[in-house]
PDB file as gemmi writes it, atoms N, CA and C in Angstrom:
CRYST1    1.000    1.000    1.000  90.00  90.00  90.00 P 1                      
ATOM      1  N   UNK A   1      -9.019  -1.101 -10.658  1.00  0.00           N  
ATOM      2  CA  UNK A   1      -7.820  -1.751 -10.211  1.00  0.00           C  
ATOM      3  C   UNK A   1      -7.032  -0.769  -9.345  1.00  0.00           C  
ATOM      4  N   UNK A   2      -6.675  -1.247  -8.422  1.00  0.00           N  
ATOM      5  CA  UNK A   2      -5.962  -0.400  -7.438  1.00  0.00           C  
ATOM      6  C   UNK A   2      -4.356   0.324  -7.709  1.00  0.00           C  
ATOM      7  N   UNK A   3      -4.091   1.690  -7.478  1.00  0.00           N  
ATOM      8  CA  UNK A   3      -2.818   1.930  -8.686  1.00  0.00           C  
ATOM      9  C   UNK A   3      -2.008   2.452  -7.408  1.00  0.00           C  
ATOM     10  N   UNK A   4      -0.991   1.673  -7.339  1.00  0.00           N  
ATOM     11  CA  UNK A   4       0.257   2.069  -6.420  1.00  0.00           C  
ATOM     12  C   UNK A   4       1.054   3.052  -6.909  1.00  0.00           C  
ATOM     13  N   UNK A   5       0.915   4.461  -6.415  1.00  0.00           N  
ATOM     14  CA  UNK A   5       1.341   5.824  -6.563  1.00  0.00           C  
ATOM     15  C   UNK A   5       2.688   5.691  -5.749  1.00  0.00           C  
ATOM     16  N   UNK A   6       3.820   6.246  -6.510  1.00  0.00           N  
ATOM     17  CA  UNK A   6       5.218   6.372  -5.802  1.00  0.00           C  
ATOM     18  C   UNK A   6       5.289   7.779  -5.323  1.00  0.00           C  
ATOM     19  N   UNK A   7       6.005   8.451  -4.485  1.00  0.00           N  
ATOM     20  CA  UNK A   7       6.075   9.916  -4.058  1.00  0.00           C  
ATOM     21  C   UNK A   7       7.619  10.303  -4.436  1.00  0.00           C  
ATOM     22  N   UNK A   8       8.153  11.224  -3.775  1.00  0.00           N  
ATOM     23  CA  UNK A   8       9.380  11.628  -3.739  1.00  0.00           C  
ATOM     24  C   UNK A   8       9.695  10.976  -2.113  1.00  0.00           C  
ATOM     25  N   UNK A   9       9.421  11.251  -1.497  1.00  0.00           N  
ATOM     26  CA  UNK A   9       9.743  10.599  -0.133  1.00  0.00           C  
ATOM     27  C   UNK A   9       9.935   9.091   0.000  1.00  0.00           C  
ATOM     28  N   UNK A  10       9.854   8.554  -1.120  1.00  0.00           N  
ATOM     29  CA  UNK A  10       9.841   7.093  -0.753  1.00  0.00           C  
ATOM     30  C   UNK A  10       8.578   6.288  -0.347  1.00  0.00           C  
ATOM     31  N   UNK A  11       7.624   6.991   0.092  1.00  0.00           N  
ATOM     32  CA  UNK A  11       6.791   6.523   0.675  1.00  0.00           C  
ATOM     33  C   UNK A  11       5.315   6.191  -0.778  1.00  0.00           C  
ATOM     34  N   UNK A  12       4.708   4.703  -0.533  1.00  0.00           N  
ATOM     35  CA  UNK A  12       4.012   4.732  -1.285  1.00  0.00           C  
ATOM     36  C   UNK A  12       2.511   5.346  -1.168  1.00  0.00           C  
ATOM     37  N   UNK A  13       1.278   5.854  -1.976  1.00  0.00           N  
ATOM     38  CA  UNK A  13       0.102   5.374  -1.366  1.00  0.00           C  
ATOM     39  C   UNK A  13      -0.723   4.385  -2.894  1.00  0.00           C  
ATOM     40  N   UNK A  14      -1.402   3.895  -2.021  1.00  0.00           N  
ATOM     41  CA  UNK A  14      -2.605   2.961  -2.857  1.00  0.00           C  
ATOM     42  C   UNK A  14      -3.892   3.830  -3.443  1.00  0.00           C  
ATOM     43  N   UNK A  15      -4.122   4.112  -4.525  1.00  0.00           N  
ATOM     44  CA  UNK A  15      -5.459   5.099  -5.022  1.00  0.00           C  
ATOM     45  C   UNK A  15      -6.356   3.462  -5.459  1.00  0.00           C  
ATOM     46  N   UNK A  16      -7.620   3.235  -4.760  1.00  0.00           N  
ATOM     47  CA  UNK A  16      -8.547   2.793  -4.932  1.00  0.00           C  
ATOM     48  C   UNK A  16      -9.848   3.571  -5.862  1.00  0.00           C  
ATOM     49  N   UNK A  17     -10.419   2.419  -6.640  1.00  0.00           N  
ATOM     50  CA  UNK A  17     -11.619   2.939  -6.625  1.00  0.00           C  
ATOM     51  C   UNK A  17     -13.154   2.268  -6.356  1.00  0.00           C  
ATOM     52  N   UNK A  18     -14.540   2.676  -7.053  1.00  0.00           N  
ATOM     53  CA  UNK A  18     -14.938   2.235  -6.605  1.00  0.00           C  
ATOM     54  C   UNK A  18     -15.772   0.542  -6.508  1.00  0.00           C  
ATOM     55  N   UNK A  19     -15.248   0.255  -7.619  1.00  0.00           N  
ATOM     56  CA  UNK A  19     -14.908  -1.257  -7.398  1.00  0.00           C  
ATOM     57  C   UNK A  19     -14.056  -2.031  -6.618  1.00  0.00           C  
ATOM     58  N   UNK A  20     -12.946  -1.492  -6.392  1.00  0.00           N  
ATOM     59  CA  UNK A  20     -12.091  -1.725  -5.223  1.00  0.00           C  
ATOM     60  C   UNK A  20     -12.861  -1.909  -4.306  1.00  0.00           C  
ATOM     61  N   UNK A  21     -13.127  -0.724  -3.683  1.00  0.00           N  
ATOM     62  CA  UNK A  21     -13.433  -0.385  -2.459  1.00  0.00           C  
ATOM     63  C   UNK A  21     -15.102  -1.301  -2.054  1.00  0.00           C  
ATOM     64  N   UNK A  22     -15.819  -1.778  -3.082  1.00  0.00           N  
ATOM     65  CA  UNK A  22     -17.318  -2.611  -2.642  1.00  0.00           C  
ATOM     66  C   UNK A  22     -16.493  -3.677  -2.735  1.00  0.00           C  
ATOM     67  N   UNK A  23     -15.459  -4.129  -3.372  1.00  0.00           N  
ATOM     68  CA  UNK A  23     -15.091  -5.498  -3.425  1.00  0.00           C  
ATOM     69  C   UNK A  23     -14.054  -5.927  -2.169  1.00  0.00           C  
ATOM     70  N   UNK A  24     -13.487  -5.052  -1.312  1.00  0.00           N  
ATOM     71  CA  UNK A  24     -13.050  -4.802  -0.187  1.00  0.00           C  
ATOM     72  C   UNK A  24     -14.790  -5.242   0.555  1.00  0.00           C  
ATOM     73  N   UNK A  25     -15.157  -3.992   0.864  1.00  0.00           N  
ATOM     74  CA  UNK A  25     -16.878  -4.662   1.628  1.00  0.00           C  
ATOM     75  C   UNK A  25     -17.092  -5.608   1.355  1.00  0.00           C  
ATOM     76  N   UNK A  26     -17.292  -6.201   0.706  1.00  0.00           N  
ATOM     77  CA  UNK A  26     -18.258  -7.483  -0.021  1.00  0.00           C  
ATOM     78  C   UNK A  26     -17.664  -8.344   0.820  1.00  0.00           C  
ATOM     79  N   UNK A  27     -16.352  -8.757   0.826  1.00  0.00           N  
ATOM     80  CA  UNK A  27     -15.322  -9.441   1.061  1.00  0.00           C  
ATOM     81  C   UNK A  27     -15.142  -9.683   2.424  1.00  0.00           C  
ATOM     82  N   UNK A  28     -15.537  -8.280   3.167  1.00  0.00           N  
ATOM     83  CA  UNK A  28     -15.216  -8.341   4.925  1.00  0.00           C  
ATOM     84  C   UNK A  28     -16.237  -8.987   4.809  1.00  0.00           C  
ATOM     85  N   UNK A  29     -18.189  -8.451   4.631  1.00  0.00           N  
ATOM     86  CA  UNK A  29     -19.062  -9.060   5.130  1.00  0.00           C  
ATOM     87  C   UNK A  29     -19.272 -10.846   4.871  1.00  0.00           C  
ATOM     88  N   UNK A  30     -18.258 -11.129   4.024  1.00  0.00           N  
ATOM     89  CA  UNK A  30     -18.397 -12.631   3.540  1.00  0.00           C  
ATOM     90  C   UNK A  30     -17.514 -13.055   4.626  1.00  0.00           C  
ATOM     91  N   UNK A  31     -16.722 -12.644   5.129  1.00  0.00           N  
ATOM     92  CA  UNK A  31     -15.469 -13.219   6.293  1.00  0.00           C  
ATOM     93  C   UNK A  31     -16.076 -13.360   7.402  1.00  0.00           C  
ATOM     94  N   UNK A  32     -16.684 -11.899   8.082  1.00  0.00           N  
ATOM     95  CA  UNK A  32     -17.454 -11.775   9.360  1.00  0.00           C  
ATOM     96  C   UNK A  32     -18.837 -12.229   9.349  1.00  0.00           C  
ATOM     97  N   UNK A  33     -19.271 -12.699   8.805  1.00  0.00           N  
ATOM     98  CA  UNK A  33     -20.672 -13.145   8.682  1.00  0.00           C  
ATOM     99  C   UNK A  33     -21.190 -13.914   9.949  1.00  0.00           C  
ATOM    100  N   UNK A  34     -21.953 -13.217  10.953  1.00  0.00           N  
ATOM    101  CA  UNK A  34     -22.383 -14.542  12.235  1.00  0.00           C  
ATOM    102  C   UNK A  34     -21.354 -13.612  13.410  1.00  0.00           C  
ATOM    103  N   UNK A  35     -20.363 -13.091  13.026  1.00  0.00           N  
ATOM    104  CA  UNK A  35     -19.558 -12.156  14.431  1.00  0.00           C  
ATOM    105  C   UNK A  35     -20.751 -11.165  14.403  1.00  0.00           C  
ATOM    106  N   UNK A  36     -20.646 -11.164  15.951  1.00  0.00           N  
ATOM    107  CA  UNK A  36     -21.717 -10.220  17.100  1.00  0.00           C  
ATOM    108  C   UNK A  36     -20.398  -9.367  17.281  1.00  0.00           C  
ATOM    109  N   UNK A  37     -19.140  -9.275  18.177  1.00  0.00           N  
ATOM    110  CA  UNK A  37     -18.056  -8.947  19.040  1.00  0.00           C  
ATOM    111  C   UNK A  37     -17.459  -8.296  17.742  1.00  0.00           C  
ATOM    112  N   UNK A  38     -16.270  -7.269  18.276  1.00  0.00           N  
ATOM    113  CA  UNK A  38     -15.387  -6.474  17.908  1.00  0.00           C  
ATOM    114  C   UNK A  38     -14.167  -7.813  17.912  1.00  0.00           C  
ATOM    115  N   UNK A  39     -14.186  -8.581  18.770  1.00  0.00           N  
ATOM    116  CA  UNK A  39     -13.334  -9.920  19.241  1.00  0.00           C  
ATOM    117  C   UNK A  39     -13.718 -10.824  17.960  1.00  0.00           C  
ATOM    118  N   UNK A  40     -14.938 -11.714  18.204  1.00  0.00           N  
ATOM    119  CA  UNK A  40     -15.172 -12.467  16.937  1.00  0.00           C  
ATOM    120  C   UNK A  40     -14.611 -11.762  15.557  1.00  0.00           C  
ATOM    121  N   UNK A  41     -14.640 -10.836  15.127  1.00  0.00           N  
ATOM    122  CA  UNK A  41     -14.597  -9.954  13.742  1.00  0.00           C  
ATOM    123  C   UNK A  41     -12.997 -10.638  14.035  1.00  0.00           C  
ATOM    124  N   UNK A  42     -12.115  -9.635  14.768  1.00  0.00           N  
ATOM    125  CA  UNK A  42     -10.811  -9.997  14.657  1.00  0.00           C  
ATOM    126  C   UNK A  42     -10.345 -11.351  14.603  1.00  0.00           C  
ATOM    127  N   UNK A  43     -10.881 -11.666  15.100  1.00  0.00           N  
ATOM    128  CA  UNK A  43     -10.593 -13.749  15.428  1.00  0.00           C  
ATOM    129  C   UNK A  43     -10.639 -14.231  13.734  1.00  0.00           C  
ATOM    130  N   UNK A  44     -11.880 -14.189  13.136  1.00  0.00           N  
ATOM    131  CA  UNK A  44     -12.110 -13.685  11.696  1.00  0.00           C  
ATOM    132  C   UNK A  44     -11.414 -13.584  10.975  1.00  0.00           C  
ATOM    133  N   UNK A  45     -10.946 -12.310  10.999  1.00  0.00           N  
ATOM    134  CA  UNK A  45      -9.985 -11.994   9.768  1.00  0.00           C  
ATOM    135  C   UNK A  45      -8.670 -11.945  10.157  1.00  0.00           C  
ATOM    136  N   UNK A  46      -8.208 -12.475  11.325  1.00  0.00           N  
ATOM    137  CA  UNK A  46      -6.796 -12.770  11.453  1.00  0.00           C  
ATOM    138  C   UNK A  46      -6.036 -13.709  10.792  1.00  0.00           C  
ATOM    139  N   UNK A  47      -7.212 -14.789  10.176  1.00  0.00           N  
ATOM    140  CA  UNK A  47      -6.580 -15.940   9.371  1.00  0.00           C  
ATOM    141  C   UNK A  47      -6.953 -16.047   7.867  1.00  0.00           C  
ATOM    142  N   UNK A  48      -7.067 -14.280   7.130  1.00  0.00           N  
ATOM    143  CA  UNK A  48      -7.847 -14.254   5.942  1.00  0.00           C  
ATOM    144  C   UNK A  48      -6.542 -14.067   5.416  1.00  0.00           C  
ATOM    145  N   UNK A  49      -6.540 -13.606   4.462  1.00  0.00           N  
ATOM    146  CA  UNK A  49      -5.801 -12.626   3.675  1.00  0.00           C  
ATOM    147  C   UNK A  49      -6.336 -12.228   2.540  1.00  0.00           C  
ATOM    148  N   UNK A  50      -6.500 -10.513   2.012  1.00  0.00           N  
ATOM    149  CA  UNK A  50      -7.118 -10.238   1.086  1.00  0.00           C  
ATOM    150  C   UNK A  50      -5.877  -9.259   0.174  1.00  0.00           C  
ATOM    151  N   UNK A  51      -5.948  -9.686  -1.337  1.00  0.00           N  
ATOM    152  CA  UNK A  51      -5.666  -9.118  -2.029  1.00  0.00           C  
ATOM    153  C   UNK A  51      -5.997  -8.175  -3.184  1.00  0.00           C  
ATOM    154  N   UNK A  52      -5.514  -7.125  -3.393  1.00  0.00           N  
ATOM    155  CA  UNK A  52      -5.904  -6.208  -4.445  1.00  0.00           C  
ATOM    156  C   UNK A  52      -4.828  -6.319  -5.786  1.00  0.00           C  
ATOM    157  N   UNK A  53      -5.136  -6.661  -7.212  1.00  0.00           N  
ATOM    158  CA  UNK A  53      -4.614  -6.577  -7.858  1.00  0.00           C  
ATOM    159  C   UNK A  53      -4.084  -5.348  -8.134  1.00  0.00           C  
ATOM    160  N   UNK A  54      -3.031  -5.146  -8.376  1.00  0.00           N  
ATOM    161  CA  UNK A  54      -2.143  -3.534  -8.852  1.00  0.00           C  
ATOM    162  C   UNK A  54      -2.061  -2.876 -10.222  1.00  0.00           C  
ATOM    163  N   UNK A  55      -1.828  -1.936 -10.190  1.00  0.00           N  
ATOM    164  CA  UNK A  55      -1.269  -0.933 -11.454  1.00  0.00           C  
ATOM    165  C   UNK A  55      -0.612  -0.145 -11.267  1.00  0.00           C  
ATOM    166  N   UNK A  56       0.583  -0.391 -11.391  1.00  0.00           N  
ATOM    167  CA  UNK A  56       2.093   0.841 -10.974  1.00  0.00           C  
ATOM    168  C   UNK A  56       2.032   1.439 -11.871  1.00  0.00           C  
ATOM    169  N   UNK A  57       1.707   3.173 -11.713  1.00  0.00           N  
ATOM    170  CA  UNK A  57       1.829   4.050 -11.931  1.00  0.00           C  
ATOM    171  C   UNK A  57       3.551   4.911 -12.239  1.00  0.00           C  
TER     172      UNK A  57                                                      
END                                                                             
């Protein structure tokens, strides 16, 4: 599960692992499937939206 790390700066980052991260892959190649183009891909996933469940740290 993906764990949203707070800093002192305000600024967040996301620590993935590696279930995350194949389930991210898995996910593009199921979207882009059949895009040839750098164009098709974007055309693609401009109308996806993918989510990662959280764990605030």
């Amino acid at each position: 599960m993906a764990q949203i790390i707070e800093n002192l700066h305000g600024r967040r980052s996301i620590r993935l692992n590696t279930n995350d991260i194949i389930s991210i892959v898995r996910e593009y190649q199921d979207k882009t499937r059949g895009a040839k183009t750098y164009e098709e891909i974007r055309k693609k996933l401009s109308g996806c939206e993918l989510y990662l469940p959280e764990d605030i740290c």
